[in-house]
N, C-alpha and C positions, 0 to 999 in steps of 0.2 A: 504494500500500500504506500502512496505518495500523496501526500501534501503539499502544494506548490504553493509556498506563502507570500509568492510576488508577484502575481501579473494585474494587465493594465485591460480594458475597453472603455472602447465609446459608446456614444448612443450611433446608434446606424449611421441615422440622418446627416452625422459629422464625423464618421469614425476616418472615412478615406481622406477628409481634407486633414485632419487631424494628423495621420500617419504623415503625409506629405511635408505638412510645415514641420514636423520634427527632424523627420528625413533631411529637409536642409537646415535647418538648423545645425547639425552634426557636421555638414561638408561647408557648412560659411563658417564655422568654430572651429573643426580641427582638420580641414582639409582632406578627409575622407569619406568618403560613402557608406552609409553604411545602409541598408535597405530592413524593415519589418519581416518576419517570416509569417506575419498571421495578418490579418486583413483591419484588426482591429474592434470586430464587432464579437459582442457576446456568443453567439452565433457559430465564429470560426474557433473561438476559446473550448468551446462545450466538444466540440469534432474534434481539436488535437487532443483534450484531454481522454475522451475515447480511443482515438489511436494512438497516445501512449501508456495509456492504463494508467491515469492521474486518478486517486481518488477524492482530491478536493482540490479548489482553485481558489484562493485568495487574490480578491479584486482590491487593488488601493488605489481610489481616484485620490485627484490632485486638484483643490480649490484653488488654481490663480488667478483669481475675480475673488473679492467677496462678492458679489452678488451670485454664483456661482453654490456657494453654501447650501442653501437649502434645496435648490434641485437635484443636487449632487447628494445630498443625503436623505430623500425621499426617494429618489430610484434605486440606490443604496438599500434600503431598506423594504422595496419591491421586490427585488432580485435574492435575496440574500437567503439561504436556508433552504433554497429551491434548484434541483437538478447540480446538489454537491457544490453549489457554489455559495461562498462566505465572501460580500461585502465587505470593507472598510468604508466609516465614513470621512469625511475630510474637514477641516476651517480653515479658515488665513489667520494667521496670528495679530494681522495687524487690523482685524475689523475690529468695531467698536463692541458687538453683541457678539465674542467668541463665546465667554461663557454660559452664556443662554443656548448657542448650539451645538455646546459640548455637552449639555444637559441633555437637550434631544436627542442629542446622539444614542445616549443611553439610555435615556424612554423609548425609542427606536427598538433597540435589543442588538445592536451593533457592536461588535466584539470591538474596533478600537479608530483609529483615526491613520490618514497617513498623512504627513507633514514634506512638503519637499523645498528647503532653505533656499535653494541655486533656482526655482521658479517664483518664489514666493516673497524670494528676497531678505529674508534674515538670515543672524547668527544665531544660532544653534545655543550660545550664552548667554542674548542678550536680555533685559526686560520681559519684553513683550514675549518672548521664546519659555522664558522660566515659567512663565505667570500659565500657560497653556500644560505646560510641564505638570507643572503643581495640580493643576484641577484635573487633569486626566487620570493622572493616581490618585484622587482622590474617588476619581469616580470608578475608578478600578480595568482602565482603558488600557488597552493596548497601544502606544505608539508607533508608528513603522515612520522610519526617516531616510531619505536620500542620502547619505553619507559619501563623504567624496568626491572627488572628479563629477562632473557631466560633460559627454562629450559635444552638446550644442549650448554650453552657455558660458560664458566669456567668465575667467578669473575676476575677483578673489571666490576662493572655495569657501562656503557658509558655515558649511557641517565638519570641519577637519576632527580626525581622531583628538589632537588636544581641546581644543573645543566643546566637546562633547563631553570629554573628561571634567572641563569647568563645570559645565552643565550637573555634572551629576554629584556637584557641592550641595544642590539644593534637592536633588529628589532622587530616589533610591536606586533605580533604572531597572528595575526587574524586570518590567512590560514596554522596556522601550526595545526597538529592533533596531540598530545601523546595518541599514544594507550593504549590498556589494563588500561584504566580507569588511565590514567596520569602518571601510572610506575608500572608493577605489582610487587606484593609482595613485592611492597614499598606505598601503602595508606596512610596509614599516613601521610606519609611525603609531597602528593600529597595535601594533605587537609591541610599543613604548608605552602606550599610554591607554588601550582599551584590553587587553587581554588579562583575565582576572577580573574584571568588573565585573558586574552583575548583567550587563546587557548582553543580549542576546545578538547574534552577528549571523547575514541571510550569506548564500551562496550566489545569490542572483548576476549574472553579468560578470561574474572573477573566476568560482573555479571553470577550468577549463579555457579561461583564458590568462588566469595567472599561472605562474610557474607550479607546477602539485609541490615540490618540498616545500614553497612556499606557505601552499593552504594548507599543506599538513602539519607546519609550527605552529601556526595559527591553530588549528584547529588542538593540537595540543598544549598549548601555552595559555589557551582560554577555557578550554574545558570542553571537550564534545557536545556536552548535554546542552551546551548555550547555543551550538550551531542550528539552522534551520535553513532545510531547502526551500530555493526560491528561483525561478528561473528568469524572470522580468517580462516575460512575455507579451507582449508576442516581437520583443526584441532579442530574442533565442528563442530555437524549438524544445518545448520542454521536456522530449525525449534527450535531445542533445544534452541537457543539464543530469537527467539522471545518470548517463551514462559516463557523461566526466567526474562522476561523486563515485561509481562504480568502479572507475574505472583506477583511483585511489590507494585499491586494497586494502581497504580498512577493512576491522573486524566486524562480521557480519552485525552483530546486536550494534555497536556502533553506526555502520550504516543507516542499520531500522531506525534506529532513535535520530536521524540527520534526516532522513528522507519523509517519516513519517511519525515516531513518538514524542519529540519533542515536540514538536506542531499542536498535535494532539491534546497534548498536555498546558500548554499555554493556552489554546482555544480552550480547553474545556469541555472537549466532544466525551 
């Protein structure tokens, strides 16, 4: 069984312009190409997870509008729990009423929020970053954060492993996630300054393209049980991602608990 704790859709009606202005985004940023493997509609999500025997998909939309908010976590909340698929809902940290639909979120019944600094525009320590922090553990939310690099959005990096380290002067980070293995195309620093923390670090968009002795220090330097599979989808085939975690040679229960128990166990299924 697999748990993909990181992929992305649209609504239909925008999912293909969507794809496209991302798409260059990545080749005006960093001078490379880089193309979608899935079309971007819920749709194409539900078919690959069939054709690679995904047993659950974790949706984290991204609110870069507050006005964005609440439609995004009403459809959020439409979808979610139906045909294996588990929602995230999102805010901007810098609206005026986050806390009121952080609330919703969790009258909703929505497992947790996703946060991404490098679209959204903040630091990961600053004020307004802490303050969102704080009420989501309080409401007992899951966080999931963009961590690292983005390859369509222009330096300085929001979310850096030290960064996030500040961040976790004020709140516990049990339930926060740093994707892309803790900060992409910043590792190292993830293995200075987040390995041993309590946060939880996804595989999404690095194993398989980082070095394996790489994510295997990582993965032992932080503790197996904090890793969780994530493949970003539909910007990797989420077959491609099982098989580069497979492909490892880790110990089998190890695997299970990266692919599918830890998941499990933080959602609550």
């Amino acid at each position: 069984m697999v748990i993909d704790f990181h992929t992305h859709t649209f609504p239909d009606k925008i999912a293909e312009k969507a794809i496209n202005v991302l798409e260059n985004n990545i080749y005006e940023i960093s001078g490379t190409k880089e193309y979608a493997v899935l079309n971007g509609t819920l749709a194409d999500l539900k078919a690959s997870m069939k054709k690679n025997d995904i047993t659950y998909s974790v949706i984290m939309p991204i609110a870069t509008k507050e006005k964005q908010t609440k439609t995004i976590n009403t459809f959020a909340a439409e979808i979610t729990g139906k045909d294996n698929i588990i929602s995230f809902g999102s805010i901007h940290p810098n609206q005026e009423d986050w806390e009121e639909h952080l609330v919703k979120i969790k009258e909703l019944g929505l497992k947790g929020i996703k946060l991404h600094p490098e679209y959204q525009g903040f630091f990961i320590d600053s004020p307004e970053s802490i303050r969102v922090l704080k009420k989501a553990e309080e409401l007992g939310l899951i966080v999931m954060l963009h961590a690292g690099v983005d390859k369509g959005i222009a330096p300085p990096v929001h979310c850096t492993p030290r960064r996030l380290r500040n961040a976790l002067n004020y709140v516990s980070g049990d339930k926060i996630i740093a994707a892309h293995m803790g900060g992409y195309r910043m590792w190292d620093d993830v293995l200075k300054y987040l390995c041993g923390t309590p946060v939880y670090l996804d595989t999404s968009y690095s194993v398989g393209r980082m070095p394996d002795e790489l994510a295997l220090e990582i993965f032992s330097k932080h503790g197996a049980d904090k890793i969780l599979f994530g493949s970003d989808s539909p910007w990797q085939d989420q077959g491609d991602v099982v098989r580069s975690v497979k492909k490892l040679g880790l110990d089998k229960d190890v695997e299970n608990n990266i692919l599918y128990n830890n998941g499990a166990k933080l959602l609550e299924l």
